[in-house]
C-alpha positions as CSV (number, residue, x, y, z in Angstrom):
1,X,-15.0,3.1,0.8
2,X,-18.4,3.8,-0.4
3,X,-18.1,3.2,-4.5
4,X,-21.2,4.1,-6.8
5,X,-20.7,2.8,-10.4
6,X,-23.2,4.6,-12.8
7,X,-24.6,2.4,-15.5
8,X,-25.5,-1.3,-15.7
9,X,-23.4,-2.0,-19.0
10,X,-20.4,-4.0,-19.9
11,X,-18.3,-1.4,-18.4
12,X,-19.8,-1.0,-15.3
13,X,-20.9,-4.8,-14.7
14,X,-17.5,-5.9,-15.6
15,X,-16.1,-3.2,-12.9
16,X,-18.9,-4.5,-10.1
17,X,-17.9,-8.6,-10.8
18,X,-13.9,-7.4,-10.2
19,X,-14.6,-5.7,-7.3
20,X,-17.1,-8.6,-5.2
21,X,-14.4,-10.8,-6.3
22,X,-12.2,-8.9,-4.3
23,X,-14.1,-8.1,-1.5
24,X,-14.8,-4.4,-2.4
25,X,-18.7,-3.7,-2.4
26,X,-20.3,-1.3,-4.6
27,X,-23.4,-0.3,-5.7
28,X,-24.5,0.0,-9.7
29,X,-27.8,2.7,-10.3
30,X,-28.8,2.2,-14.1
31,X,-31.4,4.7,-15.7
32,X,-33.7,1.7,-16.8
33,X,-36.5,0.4,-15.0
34,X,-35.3,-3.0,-15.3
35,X,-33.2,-5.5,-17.3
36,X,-35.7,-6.4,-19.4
37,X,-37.1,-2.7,-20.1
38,X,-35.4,-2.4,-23.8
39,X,-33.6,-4.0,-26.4
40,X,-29.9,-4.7,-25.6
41,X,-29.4,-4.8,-29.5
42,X,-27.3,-7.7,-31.3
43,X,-24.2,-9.1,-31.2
44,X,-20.4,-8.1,-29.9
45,X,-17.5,-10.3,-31.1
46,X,-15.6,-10.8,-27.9
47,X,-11.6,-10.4,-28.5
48,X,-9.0,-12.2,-26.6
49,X,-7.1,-9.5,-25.1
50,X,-9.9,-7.5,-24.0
51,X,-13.3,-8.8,-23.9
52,X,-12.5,-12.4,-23.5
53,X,-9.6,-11.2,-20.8
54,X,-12.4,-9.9,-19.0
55,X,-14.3,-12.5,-18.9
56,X,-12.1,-15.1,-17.6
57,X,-10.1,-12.7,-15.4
58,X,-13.4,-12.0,-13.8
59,X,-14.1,-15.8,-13.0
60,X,-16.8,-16.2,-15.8
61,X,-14.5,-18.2,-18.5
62,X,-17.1,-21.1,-18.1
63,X,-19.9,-18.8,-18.6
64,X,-18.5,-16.7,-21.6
65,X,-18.0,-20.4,-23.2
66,X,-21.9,-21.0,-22.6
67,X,-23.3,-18.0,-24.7
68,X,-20.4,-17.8,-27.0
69,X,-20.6,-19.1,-31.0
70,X,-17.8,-19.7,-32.7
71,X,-20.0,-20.0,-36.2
72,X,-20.8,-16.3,-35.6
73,X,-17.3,-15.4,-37.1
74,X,-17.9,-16.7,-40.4
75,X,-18.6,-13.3,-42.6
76,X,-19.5,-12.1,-46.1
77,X,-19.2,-9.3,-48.4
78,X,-20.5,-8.2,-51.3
79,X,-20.5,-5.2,-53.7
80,X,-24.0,-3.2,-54.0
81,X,-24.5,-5.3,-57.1
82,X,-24.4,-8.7,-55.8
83,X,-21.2,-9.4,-56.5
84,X,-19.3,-11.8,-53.6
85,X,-16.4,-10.4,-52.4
86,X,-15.4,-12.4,-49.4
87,X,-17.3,-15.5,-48.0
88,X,-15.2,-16.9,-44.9
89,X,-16.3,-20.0,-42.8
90,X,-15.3,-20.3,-39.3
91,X,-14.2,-23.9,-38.4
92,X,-14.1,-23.4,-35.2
93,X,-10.8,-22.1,-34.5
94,X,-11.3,-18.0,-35.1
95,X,-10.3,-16.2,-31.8
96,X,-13.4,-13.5,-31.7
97,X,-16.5,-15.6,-31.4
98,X,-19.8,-13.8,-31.3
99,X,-22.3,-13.5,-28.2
100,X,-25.7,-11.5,-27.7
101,X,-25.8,-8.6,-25.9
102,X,-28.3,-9.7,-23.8
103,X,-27.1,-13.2,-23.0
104,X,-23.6,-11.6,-22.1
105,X,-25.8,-9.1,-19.6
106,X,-27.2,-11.7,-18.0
107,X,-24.1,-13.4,-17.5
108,X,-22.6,-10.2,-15.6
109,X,-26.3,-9.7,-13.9
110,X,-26.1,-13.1,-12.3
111,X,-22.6,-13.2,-11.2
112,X,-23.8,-10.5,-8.7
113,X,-24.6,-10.1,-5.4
114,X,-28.6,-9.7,-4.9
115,X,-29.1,-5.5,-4.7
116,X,-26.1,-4.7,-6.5
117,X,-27.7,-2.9,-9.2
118,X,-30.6,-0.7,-8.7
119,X,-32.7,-0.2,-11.3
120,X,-34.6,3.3,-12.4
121,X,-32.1,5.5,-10.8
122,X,-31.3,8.2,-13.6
123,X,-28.4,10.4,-12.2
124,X,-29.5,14.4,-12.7
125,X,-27.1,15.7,-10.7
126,X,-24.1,15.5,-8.8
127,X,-23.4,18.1,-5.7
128,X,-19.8,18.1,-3.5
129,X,-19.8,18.3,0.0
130,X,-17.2,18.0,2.2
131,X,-18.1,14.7,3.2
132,X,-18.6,13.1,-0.2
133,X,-20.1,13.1,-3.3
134,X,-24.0,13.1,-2.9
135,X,-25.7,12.0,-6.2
136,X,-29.7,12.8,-7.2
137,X,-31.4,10.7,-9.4
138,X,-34.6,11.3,-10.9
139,X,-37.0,9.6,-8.5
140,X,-35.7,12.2,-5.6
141,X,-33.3,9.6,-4.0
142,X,-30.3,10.9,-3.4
143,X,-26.7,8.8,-1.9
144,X,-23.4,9.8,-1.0
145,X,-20.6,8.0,-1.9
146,X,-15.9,8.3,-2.1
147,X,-15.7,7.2,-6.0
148,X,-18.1,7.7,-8.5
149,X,-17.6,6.0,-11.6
150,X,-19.2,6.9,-14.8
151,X,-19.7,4.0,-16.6
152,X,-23.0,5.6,-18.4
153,X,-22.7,5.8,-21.5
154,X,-22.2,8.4,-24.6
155,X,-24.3,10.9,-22.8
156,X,-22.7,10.6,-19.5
157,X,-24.5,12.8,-16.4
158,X,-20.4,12.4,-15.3
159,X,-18.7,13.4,-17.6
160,X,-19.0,16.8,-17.1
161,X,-17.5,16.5,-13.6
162,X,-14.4,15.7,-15.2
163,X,-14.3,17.6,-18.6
164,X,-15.9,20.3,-20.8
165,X,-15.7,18.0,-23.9
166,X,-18.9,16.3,-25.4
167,X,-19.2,14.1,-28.0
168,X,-19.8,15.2,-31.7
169,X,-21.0,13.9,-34.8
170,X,-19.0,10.9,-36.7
171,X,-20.5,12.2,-39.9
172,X,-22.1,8.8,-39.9
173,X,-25.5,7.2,-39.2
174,X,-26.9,4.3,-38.7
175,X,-30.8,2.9,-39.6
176,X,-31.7,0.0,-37.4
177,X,-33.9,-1.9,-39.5
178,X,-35.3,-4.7,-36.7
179,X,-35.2,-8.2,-37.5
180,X,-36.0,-11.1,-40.4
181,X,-37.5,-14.2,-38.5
182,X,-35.9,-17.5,-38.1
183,X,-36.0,-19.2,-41.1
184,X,-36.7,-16.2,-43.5
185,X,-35.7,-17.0,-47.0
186,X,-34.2,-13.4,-48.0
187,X,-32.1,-14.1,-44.9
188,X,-30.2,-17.2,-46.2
189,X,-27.5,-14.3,-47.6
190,X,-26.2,-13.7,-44.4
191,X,-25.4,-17.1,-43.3
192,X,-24.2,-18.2,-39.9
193,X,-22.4,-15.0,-39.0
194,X,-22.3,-11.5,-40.8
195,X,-23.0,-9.8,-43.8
196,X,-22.0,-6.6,-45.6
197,X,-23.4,-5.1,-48.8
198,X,-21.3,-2.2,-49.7
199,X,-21.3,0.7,-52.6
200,X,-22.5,3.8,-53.1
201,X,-21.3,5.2,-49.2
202,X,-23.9,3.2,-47.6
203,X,-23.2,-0.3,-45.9
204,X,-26.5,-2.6,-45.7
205,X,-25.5,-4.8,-42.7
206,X,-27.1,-8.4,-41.5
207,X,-26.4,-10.5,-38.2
208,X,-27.3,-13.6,-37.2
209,X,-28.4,-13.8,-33.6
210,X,-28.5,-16.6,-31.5
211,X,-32.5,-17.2,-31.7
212,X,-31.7,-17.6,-35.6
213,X,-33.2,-14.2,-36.3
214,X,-31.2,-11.4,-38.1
215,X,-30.9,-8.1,-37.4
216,X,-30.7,-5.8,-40.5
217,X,-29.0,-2.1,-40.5
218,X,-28.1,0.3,-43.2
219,X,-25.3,2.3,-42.7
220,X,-24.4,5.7,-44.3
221,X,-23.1,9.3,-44.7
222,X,-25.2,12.1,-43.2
223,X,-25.0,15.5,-42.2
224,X,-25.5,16.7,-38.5
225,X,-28.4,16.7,-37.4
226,X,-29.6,14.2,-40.2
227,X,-31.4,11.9,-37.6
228,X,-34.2,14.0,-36.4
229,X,-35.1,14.4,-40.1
230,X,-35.1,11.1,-41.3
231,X,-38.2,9.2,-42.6
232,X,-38.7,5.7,-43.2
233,X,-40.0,5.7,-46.3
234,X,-36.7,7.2,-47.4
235,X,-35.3,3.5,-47.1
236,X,-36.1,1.8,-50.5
237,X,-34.5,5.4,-52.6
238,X,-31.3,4.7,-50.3
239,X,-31.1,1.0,-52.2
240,X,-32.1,1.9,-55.5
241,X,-30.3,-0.1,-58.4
242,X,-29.0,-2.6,-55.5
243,X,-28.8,-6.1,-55.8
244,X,-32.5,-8.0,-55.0
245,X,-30.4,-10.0,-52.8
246,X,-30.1,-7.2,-50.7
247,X,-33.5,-5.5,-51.2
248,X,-35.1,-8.6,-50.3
249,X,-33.0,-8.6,-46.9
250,X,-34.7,-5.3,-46.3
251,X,-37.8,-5.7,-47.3
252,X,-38.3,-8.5,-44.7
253,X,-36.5,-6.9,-41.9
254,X,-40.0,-6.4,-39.4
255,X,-38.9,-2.9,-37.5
256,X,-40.0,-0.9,-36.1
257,X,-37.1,1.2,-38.2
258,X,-34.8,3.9,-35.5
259,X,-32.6,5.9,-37.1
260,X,-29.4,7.6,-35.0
261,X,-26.4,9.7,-36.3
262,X,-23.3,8.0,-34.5
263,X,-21.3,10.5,-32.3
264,X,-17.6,10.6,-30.6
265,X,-15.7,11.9,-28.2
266,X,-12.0,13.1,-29.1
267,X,-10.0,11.0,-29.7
268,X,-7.6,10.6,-26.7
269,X,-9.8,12.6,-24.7
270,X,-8.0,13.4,-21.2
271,X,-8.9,14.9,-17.7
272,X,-6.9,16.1,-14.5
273,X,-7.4,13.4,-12.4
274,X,-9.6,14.0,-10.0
275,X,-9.9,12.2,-6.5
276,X,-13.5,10.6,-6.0
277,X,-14.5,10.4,-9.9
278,X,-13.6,8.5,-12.9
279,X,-14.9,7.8,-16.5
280,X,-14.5,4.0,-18.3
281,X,-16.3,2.8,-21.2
282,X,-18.6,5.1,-23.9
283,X,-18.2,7.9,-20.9
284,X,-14.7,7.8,-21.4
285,X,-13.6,7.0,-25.0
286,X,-16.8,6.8,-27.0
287,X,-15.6,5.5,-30.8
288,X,-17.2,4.4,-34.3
289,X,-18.5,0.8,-33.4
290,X,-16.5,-1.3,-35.7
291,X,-15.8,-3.8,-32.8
292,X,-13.4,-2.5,-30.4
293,X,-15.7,-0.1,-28.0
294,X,-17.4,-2.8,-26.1
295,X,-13.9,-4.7,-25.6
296,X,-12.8,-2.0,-24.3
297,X,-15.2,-0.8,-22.1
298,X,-14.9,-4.2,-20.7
299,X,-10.8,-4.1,-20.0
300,X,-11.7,-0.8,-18.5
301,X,-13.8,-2.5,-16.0
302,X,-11.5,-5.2,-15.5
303,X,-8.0,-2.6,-15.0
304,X,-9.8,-0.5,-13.0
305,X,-11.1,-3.1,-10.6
306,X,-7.4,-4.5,-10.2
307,X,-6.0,-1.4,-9.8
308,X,-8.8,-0.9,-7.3
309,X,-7.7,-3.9,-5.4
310,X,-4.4,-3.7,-5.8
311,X,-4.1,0.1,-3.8
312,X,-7.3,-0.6,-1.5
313,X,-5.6,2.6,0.5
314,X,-4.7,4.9,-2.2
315,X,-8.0,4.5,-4.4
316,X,-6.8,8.5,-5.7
317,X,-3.2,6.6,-6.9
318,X,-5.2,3.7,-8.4
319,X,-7.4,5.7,-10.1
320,X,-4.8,7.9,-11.9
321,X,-2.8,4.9,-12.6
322,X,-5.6,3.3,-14.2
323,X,-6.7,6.5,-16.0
324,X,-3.0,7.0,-17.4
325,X,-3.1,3.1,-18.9
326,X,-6.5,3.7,-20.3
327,X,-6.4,6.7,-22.3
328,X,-2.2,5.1,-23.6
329,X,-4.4,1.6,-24.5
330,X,-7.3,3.5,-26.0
331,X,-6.1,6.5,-28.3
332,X,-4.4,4.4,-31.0
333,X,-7.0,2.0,-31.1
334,X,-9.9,5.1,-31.2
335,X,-7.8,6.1,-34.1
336,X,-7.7,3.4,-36.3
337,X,-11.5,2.7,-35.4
338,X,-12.2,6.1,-37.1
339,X,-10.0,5.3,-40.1
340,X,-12.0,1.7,-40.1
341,X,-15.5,4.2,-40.6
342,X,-13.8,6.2,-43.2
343,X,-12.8,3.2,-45.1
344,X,-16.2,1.5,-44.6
345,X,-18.2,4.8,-46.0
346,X,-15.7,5.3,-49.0
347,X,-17.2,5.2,-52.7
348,X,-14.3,2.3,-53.2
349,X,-15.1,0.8,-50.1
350,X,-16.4,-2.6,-50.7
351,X,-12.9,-3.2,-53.3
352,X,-11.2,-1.7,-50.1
353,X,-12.2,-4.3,-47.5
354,X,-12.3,-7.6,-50.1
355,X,-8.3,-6.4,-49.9
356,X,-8.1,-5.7,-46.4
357,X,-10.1,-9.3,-45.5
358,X,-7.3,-10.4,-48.1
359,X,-4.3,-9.7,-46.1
360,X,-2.6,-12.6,-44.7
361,X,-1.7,-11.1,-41.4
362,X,-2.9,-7.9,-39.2
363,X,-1.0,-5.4,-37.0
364,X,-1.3,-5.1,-33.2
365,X,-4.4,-2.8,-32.4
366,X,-7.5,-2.5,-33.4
367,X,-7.9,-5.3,-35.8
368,X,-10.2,-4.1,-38.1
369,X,-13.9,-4.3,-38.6
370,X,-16.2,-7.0,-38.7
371,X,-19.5,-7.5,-41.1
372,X,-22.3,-7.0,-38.3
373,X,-19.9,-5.3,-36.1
374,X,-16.5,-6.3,-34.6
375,X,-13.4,-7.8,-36.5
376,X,-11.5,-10.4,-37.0
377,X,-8.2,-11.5,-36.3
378,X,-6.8,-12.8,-39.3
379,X,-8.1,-12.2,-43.0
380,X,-9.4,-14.7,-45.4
381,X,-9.1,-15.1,-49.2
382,X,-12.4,-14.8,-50.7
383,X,-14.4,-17.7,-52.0
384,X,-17.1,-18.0,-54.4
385,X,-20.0,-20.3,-54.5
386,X,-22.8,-17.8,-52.9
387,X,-26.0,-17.6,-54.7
388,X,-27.2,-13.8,-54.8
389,X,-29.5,-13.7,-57.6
């Protein structure tokens, strides 16, 4: 069987490690010219019954371990005026430590087989024959291949194949800011792990990366369209009357600034399943990123490479199998990751969370957020003590 994975993320690495380590080739093409040719952004807090799962299911426990830091998980929030609402320090013991994006890339990359992924093939176009699927890419290459899987991203070339829907604003956007360098007095704020400044329906994030830089974000409201109109210099009027704490944090953040408006795909988003095709990942179930896409678009890879496995004859059965699981596992947990953004961009919002990080216990599902991005298991009482002026 003759298996083309499309896209070189979490999704679609995770899917090609399951499969070698069954004995089922397959070949990733991934629009970028190499790993190195962009950013892979900051950090993802890897949960145990999804991203971790992965991991170790897919024989790379030891490696996760590596490029994992438990101090990542300590997180704080304050209000827009300084005031602390939640200061929690990991010992150790939390259950979602953090990794970089690209250390946990190169961990997938390098559990490969040497040609596995090809780099600089963007998919334009996907034609039918009788005798299989033939994919063009950009460069004039074309391959044929039994099961495509799109594993590429919000703006899947394979979706389409499969459905009419496309993804729509989240009402949302978010203002990458770059990074404070290591050692950066207005980044002392964010600590170890995360940060939050909250008010006004904007969220003024801060994440500590492994390198001991932090990357700085502003979230907000906006209206469609609102990121081909945005303007840098609009920046400092979005913070007015915030704490210096926070203004500082800005300030020092070193760009260059991107703006994006986030987008999502129904929630629950279905398909007839089709033989030869399949979506996991951002293709599939793209969400708010509050911590629970990236997990799982990496159980994705993982159930669809057992299933895989499991019904090496019947890849049409495994497929709609798997498809069935996925959307049942993913619906709820796309729902309460758009209630999550709500709550985030709400005028009471930073009151709201210093309660929610307050609870002493959290419901099966989505968890919650976490400062920086991702969430944490169990909620802390707040503690005093940080200095903000």
């Amino acid at each position: 069987m003759r298996i083309a994975i499309v896209g070189a993320g979490p999704a679609g690495l995770v899917l090609a490690r399951v499969l070698h380590r069954h004995g089922i080739p397959a070949t990733v093409r991934e629009a970028d010219a190499s790993p190195d040719a962009r950013p892979q952004g900051g950090c993802l807090d890897l949960h145990t019954g999804s991203g971790q799962r992965a991991m170790y299911e897919a024989g790379l426990g030891a490696e996760f371990e590596a490029i994992a830091r438990p101090e990542g998980e300590d997180h704080r929030i304050l209000d827009h005026t300084g005031t602390v609402l939640v200061d929690h320090e990991s010992a150790g013991t939390d259950e979602r430590p953090e990794v970089d994006r690209a250390d946990l890339r190169r961990v997938l990359l390098d559990s490969l087989p040497a040609g596995t992924v090809q780099w600089g093939r963007r998919l334009t176009g996907v034609d039918n024959p009788t005798s299989g699927r033939r994919l063009r890419f950009a460069d004039g290459t074309t391959v044929e291949c039994d099961l495509l899987i799109g594993a590429d991203g919000a703006f899947s070339r394979v979706r389409p194949l499969l459905t009419d829907a496309r993804p729509s604003s989240a009402g949302s956007g978010w203002i990458d800011l770059g990074t404070v360098a290591p050692g950066h007095p207005a980044a002392d704020v964010v600590g170890r792990g995360s940060f939050w400044a909250m008010g006004e329906e904007r969220v003024v994030g801060g994440q500590r990366r492994a390198g001991g830089e932090v990357g700085v974000s502003i979230s907000l409201r906006v209206a469609p369209g609102w990121g081909a109109a945005f303007d840098v210099a609009d920046v400092p009027e979005l913070l007015r009357g915030w704490a210096p704490v926070v203004r500082r944090l800005v300030e020092a953040a070193e760009g260059p600034a991107v703006a994006r408006e986030l987008m999502v795909t129904p929630v629950g988003m279905t398909w007839r399943s089709t033989p030869g095709v399949t979506l996991i990942g951002d293709a599939a179930h793209l969400m708010p990123p509050v911590g629970e896409g990236a997990n799982q678009a990496m159980l994705d890879g993982l159930e669809l490479g057992l299933a895989l496995a499991a019904k090496p004859d019947d890849p049409a059965a495994a497929v709609a199998a798997f498809e069935a699981e996925m959307t049942a596992r993913t619906t709820p947990i796309a729902e309460e990751s758009a209630r999550m953004q709500a709550m985030l961009l709400a005028p009471t919002a930073a009151q709201d969370m210093a309660r929610f990080f307050s609870r002493p216990a959290v419901a099966a599902g989505a968890g919650g957020p976490r400062p920086g991005g991702g969430g944490p298991d169990s909620r802390r009482r707040p503690r005093s003590g940080v200095d903000t002026a």
